[in-house]
N, C-alpha and C positions, 0 to 999 in steps of 0.2 A: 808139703813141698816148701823147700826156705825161700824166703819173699825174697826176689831181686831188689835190687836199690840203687839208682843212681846218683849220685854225688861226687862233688868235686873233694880227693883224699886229702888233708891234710897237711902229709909230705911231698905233696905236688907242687911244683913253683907255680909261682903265676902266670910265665910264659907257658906251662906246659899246661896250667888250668886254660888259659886261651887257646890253645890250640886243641884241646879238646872240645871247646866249646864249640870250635869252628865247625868241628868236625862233626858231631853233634845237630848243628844248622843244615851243614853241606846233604847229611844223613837223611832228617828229614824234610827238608826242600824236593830233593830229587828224586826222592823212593818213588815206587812205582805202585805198591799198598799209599792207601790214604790215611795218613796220619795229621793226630789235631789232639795238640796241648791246650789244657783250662789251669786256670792258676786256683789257689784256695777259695778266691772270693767266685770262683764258679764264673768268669770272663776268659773267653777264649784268647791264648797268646798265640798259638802258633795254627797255622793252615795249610798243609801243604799244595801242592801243585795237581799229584794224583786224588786230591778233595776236592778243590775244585773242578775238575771235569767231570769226579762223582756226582756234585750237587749244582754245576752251572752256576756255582756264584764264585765270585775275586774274594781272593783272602781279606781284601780293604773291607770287602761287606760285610766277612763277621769278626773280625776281631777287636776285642774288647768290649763283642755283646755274649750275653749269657748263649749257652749251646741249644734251648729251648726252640729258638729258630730252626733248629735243625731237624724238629720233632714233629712229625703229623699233630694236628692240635689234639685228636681225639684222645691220643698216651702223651702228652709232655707232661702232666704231673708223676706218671709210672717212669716213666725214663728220665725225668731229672732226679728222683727219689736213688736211682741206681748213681749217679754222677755222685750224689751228694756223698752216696759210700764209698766211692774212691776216695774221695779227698779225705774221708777218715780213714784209709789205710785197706778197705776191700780192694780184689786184685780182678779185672775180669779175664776168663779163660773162655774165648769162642762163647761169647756174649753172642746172641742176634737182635740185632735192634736197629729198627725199619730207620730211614734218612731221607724228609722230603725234597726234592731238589725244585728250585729256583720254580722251575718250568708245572709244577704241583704233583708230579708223579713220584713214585713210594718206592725208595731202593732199599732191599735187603742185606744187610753187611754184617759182616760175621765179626767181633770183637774181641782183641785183646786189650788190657792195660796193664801200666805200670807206675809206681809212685816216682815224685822223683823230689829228694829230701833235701833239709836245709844243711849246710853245713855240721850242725850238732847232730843230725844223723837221726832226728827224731820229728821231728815238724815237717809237716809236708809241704812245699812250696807250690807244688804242679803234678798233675797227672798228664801223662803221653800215653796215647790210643791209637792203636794199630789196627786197621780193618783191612776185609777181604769181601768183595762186591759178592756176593753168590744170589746174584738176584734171579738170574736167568738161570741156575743151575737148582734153587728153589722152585721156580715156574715149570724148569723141564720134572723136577721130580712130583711134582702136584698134579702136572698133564698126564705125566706118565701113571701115576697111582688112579688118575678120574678117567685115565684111557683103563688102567686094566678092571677097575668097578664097571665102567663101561661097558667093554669087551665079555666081563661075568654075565653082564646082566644082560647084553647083546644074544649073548650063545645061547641064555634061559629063554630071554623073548624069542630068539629066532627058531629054537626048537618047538617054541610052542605055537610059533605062529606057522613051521612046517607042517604041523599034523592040521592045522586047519585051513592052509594055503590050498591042499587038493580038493577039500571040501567046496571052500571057495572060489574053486575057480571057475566051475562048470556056471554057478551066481553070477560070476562076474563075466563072464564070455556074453550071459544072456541080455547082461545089463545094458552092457557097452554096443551088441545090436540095438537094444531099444533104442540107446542115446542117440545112436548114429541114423537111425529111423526119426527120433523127434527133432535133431539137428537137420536133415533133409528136408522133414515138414517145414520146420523153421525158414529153414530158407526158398521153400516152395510159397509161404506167405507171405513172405517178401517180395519176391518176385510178382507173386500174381497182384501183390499192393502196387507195384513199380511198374507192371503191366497197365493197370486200370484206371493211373492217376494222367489227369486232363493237361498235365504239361512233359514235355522228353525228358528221360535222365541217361544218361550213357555214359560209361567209363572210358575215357583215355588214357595208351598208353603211351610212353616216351617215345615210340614210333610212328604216331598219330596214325596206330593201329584201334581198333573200336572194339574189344573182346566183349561187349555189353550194350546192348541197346534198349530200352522198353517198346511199347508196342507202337504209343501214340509218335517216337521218331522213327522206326520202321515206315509205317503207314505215310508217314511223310515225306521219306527218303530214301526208304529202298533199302534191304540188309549188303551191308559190308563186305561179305565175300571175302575176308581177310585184307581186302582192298585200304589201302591207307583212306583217312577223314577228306583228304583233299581231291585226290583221286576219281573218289565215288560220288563225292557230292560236287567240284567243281571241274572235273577233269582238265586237271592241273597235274604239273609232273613236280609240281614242287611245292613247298608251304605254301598259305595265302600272308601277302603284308601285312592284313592290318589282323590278323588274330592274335586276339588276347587269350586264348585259353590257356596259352604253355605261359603264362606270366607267374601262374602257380607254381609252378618247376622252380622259377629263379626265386622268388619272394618264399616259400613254403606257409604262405598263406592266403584266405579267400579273396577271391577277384567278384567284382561285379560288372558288367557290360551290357553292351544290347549289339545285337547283329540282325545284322538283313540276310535268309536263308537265300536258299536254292529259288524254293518257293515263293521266293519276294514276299516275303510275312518276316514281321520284325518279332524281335524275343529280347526277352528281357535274361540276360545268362548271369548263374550265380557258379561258380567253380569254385570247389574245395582240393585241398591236398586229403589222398586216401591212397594208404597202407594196403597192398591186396595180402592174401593169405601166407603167399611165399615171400612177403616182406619188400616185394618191388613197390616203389612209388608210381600211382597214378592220378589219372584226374580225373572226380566226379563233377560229370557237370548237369546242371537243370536247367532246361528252358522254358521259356510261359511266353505263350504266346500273346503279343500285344498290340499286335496289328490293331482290332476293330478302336483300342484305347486311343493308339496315337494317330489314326484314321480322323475319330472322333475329335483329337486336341487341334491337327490342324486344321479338319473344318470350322470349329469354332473361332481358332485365331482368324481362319480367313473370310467367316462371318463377320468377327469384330471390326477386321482390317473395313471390311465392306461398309461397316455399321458406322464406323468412323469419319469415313470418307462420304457418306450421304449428309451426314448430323453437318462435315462441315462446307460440305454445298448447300444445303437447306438453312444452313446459320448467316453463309454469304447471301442466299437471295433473300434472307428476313431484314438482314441488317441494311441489303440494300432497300427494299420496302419502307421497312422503318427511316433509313433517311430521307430518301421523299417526303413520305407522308411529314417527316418532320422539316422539312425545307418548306411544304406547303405550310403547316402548322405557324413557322417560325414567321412569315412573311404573309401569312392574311391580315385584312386589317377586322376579319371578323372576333371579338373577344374568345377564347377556347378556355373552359376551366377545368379540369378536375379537383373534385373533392373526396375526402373518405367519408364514413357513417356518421363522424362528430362533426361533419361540419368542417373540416379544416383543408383549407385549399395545398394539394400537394403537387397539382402541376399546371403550368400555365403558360401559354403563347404571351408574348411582348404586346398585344394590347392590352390584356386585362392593367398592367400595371399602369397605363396611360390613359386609363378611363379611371381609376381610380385616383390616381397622382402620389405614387409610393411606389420605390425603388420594389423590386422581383423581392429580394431578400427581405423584405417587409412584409408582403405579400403569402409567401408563402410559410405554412404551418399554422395561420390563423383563420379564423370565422368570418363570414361577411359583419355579423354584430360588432366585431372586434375590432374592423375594419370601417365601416360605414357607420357602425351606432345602430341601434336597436329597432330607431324610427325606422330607418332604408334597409339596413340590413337583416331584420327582422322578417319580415315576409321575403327576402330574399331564401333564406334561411330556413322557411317553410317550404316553401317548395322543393328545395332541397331533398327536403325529409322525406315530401309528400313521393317524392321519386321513388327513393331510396325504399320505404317502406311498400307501396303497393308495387314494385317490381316494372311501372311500366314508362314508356314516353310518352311526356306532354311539353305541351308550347307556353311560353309564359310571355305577360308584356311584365317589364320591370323598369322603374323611373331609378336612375341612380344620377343624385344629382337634376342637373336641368338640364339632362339627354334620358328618352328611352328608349330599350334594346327590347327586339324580340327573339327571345331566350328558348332553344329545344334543348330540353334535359333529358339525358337515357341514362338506364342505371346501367353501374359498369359491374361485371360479375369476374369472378374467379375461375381459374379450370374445372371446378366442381358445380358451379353455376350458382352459387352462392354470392347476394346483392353484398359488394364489399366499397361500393358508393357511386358517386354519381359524373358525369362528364357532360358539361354546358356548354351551349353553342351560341352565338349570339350575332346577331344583327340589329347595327343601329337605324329606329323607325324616328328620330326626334321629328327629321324638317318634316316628316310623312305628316305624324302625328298633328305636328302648324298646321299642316295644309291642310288636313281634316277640319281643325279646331275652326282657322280660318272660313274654309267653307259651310262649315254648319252655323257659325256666327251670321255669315249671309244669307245664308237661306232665313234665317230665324228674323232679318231682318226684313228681307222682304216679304216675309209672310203676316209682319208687323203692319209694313205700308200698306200690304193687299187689304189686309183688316183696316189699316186706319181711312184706305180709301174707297170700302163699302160703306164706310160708319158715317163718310163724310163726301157722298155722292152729291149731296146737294149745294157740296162746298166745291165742287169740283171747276166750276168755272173759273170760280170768284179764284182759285189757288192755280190758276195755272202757271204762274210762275214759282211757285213752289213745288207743283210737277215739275217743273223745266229743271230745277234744282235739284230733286228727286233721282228724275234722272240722269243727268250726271252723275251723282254720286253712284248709281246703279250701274251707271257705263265706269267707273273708277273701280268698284265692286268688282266689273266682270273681269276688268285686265286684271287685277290680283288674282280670282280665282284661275284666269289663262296662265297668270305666271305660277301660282302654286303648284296646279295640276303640270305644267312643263318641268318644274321643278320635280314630282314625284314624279313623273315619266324618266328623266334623267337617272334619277336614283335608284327605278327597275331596270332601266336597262343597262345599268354599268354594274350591278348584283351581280355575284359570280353566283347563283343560286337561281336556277328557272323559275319563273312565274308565268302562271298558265292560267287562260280564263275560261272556265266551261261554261255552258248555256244547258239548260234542263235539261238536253235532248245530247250533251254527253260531248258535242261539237267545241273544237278550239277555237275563241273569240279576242285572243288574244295570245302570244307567246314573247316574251322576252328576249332581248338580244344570245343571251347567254347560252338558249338551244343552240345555235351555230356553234359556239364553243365545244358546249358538251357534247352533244350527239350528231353536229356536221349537219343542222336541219338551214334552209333560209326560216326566219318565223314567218315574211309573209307565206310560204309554202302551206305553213301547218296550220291555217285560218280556215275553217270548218272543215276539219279532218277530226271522224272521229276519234277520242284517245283510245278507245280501245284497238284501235287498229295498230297501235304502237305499241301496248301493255303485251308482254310473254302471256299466251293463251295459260298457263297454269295458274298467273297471278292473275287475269282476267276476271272469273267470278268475285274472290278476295276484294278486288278495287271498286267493284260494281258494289255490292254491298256497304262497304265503308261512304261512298259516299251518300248510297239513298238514305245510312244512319242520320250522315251529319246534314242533307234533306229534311229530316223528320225532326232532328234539333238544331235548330240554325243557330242556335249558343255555343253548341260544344263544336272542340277543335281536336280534330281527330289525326293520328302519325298511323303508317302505314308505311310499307316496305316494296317496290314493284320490282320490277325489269323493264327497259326499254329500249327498243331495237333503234338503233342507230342506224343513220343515213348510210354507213358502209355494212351493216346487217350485224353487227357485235351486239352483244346482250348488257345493257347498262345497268347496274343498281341506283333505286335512287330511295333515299329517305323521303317521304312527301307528310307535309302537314298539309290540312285543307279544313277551309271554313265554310260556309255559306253566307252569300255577298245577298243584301237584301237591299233593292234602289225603290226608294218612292217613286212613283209612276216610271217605271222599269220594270223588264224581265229578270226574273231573279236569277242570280250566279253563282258557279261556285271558284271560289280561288285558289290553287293549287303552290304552295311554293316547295320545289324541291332540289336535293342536294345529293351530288354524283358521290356515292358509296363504294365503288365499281372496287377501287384499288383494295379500303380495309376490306371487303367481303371478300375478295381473292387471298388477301394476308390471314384471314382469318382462318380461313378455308385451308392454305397451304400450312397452316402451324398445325390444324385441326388432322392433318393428311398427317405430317411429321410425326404427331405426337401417335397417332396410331400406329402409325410403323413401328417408330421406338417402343410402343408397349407389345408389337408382334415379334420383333427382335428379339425383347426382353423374355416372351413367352416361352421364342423358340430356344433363348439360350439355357433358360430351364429346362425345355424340355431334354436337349443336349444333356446339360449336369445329370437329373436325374436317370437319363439311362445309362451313362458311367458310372454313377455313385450305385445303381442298384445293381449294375452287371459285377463290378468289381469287388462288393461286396457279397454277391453269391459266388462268385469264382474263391474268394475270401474264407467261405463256411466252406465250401469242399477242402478247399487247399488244407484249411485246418484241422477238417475230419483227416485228410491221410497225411499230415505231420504227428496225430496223436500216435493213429497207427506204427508209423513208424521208429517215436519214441518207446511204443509196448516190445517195436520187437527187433527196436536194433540195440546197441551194448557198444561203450567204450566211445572214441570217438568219434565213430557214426551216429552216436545216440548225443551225443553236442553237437553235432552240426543240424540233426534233425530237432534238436529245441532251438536251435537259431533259426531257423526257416519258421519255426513255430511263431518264435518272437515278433520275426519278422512282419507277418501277417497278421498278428495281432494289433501289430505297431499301424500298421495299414488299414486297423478296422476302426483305431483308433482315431486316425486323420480323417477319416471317413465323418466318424460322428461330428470332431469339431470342425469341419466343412457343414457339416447339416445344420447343427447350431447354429452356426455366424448364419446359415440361408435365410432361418426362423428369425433370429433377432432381426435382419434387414427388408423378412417379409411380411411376419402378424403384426397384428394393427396392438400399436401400446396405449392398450387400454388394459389397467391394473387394477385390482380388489385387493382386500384386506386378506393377508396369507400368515397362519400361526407358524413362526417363526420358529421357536423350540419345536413341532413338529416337524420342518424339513430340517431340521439338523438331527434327530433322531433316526426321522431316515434314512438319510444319507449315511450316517454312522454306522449304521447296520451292515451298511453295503462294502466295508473293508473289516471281514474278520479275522481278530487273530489283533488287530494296531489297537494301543494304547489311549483311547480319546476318553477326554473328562472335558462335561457339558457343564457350562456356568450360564445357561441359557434362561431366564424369567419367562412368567406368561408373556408374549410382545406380538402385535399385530404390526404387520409393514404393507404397503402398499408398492405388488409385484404381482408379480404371472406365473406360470408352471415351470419357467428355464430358472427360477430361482435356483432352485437344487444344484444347476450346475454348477454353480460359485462356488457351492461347500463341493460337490463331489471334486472339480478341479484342485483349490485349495489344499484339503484333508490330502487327498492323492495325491500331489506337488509332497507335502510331507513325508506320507509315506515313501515313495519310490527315492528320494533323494537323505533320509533320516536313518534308515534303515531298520531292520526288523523291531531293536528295543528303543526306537524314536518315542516320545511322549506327546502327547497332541493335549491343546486345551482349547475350547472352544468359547469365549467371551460375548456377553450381546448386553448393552443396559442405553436407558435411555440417555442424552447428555443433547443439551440447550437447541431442543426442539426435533431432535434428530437421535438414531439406533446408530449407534456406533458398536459393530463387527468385528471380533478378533479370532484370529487362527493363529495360534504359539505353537510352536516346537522347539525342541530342544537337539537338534540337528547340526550339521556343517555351517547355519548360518550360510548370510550372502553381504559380500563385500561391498563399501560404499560406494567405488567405482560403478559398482554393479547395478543395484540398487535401481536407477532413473530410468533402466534400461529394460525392465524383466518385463514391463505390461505394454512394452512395443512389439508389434505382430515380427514372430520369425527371430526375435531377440531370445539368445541362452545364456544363463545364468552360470558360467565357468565354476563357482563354487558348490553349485547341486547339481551336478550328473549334467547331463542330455535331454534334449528334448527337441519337439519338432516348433518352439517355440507359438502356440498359437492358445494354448488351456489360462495362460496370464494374459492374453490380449482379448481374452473373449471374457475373461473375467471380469474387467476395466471396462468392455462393451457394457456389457448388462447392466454393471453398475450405475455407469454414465448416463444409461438408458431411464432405469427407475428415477435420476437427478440424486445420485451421490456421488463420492469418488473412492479413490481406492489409491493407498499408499503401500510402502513397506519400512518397518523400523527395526531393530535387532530389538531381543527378545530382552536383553538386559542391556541397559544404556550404555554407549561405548565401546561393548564387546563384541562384534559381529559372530567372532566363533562362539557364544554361546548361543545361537539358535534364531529363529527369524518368528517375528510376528505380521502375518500381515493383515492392514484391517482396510473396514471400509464402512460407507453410512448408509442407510436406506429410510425414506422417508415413512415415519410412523402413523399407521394405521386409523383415522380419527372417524365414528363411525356417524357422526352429526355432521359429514362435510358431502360436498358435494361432487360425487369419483366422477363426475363427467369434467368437469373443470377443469 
């Protein structure tokens, strides 16, 4: 065929070559074919309008780029190789060659070209390319060709499969009975599982019609009768206000609530959105019955309310005890000390400081040595001891300074009754002790004269004025001894402390003013009356005894504890020391001095009453927890046996909502154990032994298979108890559940300046600084690792604190929280030369 050729001819003017040109442009601008000129060097000049909506892109986007854009990448060397032989003079005729558009999809176009020459009529300047889209008319003839292979191979398969279609079918009739017989069964064990399970499940429908009940809401409430939910269970003509069950309707997803039935029994409702078979929505709901639990909760709160309210009436009449006794304290002028087991005085009434002459803040935290010097304070000091270590009461004289006091020390004990030191009482005897001194100087002198005036009978005339002498001074003697002895009479009887004088025969020979005070007696009244006739018959033998001891040792000074009946018939305590009083030509005595105890023995008593309460309180609120924690956690094993069930044999999305129920309960058996935990840490006695440390990390490790953990653990002994484990089980598990299946765990232990330093790495979501200070506070979640019921980090942090370590969290690489978290902690190391009771 002769090659066309465009060119402007020679004998053409130039106004007629331009309006050819024009025309030319006008041509292909507007053509309705997609035409697209490249010049020699293979750079696109022209694009027309019908190319652009072939290939979604503006002439401005390709011109004066190469046409290779134009080209799927997989053929742009095979299709620009064809371009390149235009421009040497090849012509194309219904070329096809694919054209990517803008958008990545692959159009078909059928191609012509033509050269278009330089003036000399031989050099080509440009090729023009005419195309025809036949994209969708190649798609229809490919469809059509793979329908009618299709259709071939349709008509061979369908013949072949008619001759074994009748074969088949009588197989298949029998199959689809079975199916429809093990789908029955299917749903027959369903049923009898939704029959036999210990909480209601029933279907509602948008009519708060009941097409589904199990047995255990039947039994409850009576079958439906087609009768609307409201109807039959509240005989209502209308909804109930406060139900939440149709909330599923509006949300299309699960509700949780609790209602009060028919039955007055609370339930704990879980409601799902569920598809029935005809494709209606309804709503399955479950109830658990939770009465006895919340039965349980409120009596416990209204235990506690009760517990509370005892503790702080029983705190108001200690506090008001204790201020008495401490207003009496503050205002005797008798000294009062306590000390501890070294000796250092820690509490004291405003006399001791005024016998010693140093401010209270001086006074206290130091020793009598420290205080007095070694001379006075010294046997001070001893006695002390002497208390503290044989556990008992005794009476002391002690000279401090140029006064002495007579001192009753009792050791003071602890709630365990363990001697934790001593409390002194003291009375000053100085002027007594003059008046003793006094009197025995006289006696000593007149027993002087008696002798010097047998030795000198013969002198006795010749010296009667040195008798006359004599006697005076004898008569000067006596009124001293009148005044001494008036003086020690004064000083008993203004004692806040009874002094009492018995005779062999058990009889009062004396009583001090201060009976009238204490017990409401006159003392001349109680002037041979027996004491027994006043001692509480129980404490009667007890008193009998102590004194025939301190009869049989007239040295030692005996303390003893009675009861004495008061002139208005009340039972008195009284603290009594007694000696035995021995008089030269005298009936022998015994001296009683005693002190009204009435008030601390009733204080003591009523703390003693308190605190057994609060440990029966304490008993019964275990006993409460424990039968929650074990009922709920066997209702817990069932519940969980018939979610397995129901996962075996339900499909789709009844088979998720019955492993959410599953979770659920898990999640609840979960709280359960660290509820038991925390009981343990705050009720066995922390008492720790040496525990191989690499072995409870191996164990523990065993116990999540399938997770990634690498042990860098040494031999290391720590000193801990059997909840060790749970540090790592919480921990390693924190990892796991929040790190997810290809999480990596490393487990770190080495010794560092005196102390096991603990690490648990992962390489997980990390936890944000924010975060971070908050995770080992009880009920605190960690927004960057999942959910939790925050309590596995705050029991963590317990144990620790417990053993005397502590426990941090750092990111796993310095700086970068998302790459993973480490947390550690220290535990005190195992030393087998020490002593684990300390």
């Amino acid at each position: 065929m002769e090659e066309e050729r465009f060119l402007i001819h020679e004998h053409e003017t130039p106004e007629k070559g331009s309006e050819t040109t024009q025309y030319l442009e006008n041509l292909v601008r507007y053509a309705n074919a997609p035409i697209i000129v490249w010049d020699a060097d293979l750079r696109i000049t022209r694009f027309n309008s019908a190319f652009e909506r072939l290939t979604g892109r503006a002439a401005g986007e390709v011109v004066g780029r190469s046409p290779e854009i134009l080209f799927p990448e997989t053929r742009r060397e095979e299709l620009m190789g064809l371009i390149r032989e235009t421009t040497a003079g090849e012509r194309w005729e219904t070329v096809e060659i694919p054209i990517l558009t803008a958008g990545g999809r692959i159009r078909t176009v059928l191609w012509n070209s033509a050269a278009v020459y330089e003036s000399d009529g031989e050099a080509i300047s440009s090729v023009i390319a005419q195309g025809q889209d036949i994209t969708e008319r190649k798609q229809a003839e490919e469809a059509l060709k793979r329908a009618h292979d299709e259709l071939e191979r349709r008509v061979l398969e369908r013949t072949l499969e008619l001759r074994e279609a009748n074969e088949a079918l009588q197989a298949e009739v029998a199959e689809r009975i079975r199916a429809e017989e093990a789908v029955k069964a299917g749903q027959k064990r369903l049923y009898d599982v939704l029959e036999t399970l210990p909480v209601y499940v029933i279907l509602l429908s948008p009519d708060y019609r009941v097409p589904f009940a199990n047995c255990f809401f039947r039994e409850r409430f009576g079958a439906s009768d087609g009768r609307r939910c409201y109807e039959y269970l509240f005989s209502r003509s209308e909804p109930c206000e406060n139900c939440e069950s149709y909330n599923v309707m509006k949300t299309g997803a699960p509700h949780r609530w609790e209602w009060t039935g028919p039955d007055n029994h609370d339930y704990d409702i879980f409601d799902f959105p569920f598809t029935d078979a005809d494709g209606s929505l309804n709503i399955l709901e479950v109830g658990i019955d939770i009465t006895k639990r919340k039965r349980a909760e409120e009596a416990l709160r209204g235990l506690n309310e009760t517990l509370e309210e005892r503790v702080v009436e029983r705190a108001d009449e200690l506090a008001k005890a204790n201020a008495l006794l401490n207003a009496i304290t503050e205002n005797t002028p008798a000294p009062i000390c306590v000390t501890d087991r070294e000796g250092r005085c820690v509490l004291c009434n405003p006399a001791v400081p005024g016998i010693i002459g140093r401010p209270t803040t001086e006074v206290l935290g130091r020793t009598p040595i420290e205080l007095l010097g070694p001379e006075i304070g010294g046997p001070v000091m001893a006695n002390d001891r002497y208390v503290i270590e044989t556990g008992t009461t005794e009476a002391f004289e002690e000279t401090i300074g140029d006064r002495t006091f007579y001192i009753t020390r009792t050791p003071m004990r602890d709630a365990r009754g363990a001697v934790t030191g001593a409390i002194a009482v003291g009375t000053e005897i100085t002027e007594l002790k003059q008046a003793e001194a006094q009197k025995q100087e006289f006696l000593e002198q007149v027993q002087q004269f008696a002798e010097e005036m047998e030795v000198q009978n013969e002198e006795l005339q010749s010296t009667t004025e040195q008798l006359q002498e004599k006697t005076e001074e004898l008569a000067l003697l006596n009124r001293v001894l009148e005044e001494s002895e008036e003086h020690f009479r004064s000083l008993i009887e203004n004692a806040s402390d009874i002094i009492l004088l018995l005779d062999m025969q058990r009889h009062i020979t004396y009583a001090s003013p201060s009976v009238r005070l204490i017990g409401g007696y006159d003392p001349e009244s109680l002037i041979g009356t027996d004491v027994l006739d006043l001692i509480h018959p129980e404490d009667a033998r007890a008193a009998v005894e102590t004194v025939r001891a301190g009869i049989a040792l007239p040295s030692a000074r005996l303390t003893f504890q009675v009861r004495i009946r008061s002139s208005a018939g009340r039972w008195i305590f009284l603290d009594v020391t007694g000696t035995s009083l021995i008089r030269e030509g005298s009936d022998r005595q015994f001296i009683m001095n005693a002190r009204d105890v009435t008030d601390r023995n009733h204080a003591e008593e009523e703390r003693n009453r308190l605190l057994a309460s609060l440990e029966e309180a304490h008993r019964e609120a275990n006993l409460y927890l424990d039968i929650i924690t074990h009922d709920i956690r066997n209702a817990n094993n069932v519940s969980s046996i018939y979610a397995d069930l129901m996962i075996e044999l339900l499909d789709g999305t009844e088979r998720a909502y019955a492993r959410k129920l599953h979770d659920s309960i898990a999640r609840s058996t979960e709280i359960l154990m660290n509820v038991s935990t925390i009981r343990r840490i705050h009720t066995d006695s922390a008492e720790f032994s040496p525990v191989d440390l690499s072995a409870v990390v191996s164990e523990e490790a065993r116990n999540f298979r399938g997770a990634s953990i690498r042990q860098v653990v040494p031999p290391l002994e720590v000193l801990a108890d059997n909840l060790l484990a749970t540090i790592f089980m919480n921990l390693i598990g924190n990892s796991v559940k929040f790190g997810g299946p290809e999480v990596e765990i490393v487990v770190r232990a080495e010794e560092q300046d005196g102390e096991v330093l603990v690490s648990v790495e992962d390489n997980g979501p990390g936890v944000p600084d924010d975060v971070k200070g908050k995770l080992f506070h009880r009920f605190e979640r960690g927004k960057a690792r999942g959910r939790g019921d925050g309590l596995g980090l705050f029991i963590c942090r317990t144990l620790v604190e417990r053993y005397g370590g502590r426990i941090w969290i750092e990111d796993r690489m310095q700086g970068r929280p998302e790459g993973g978290a480490a947390f550690r902690f220290t535990l005190k190391p195992a030393n087998r030369d020490r002593d684990f009771g300390s």
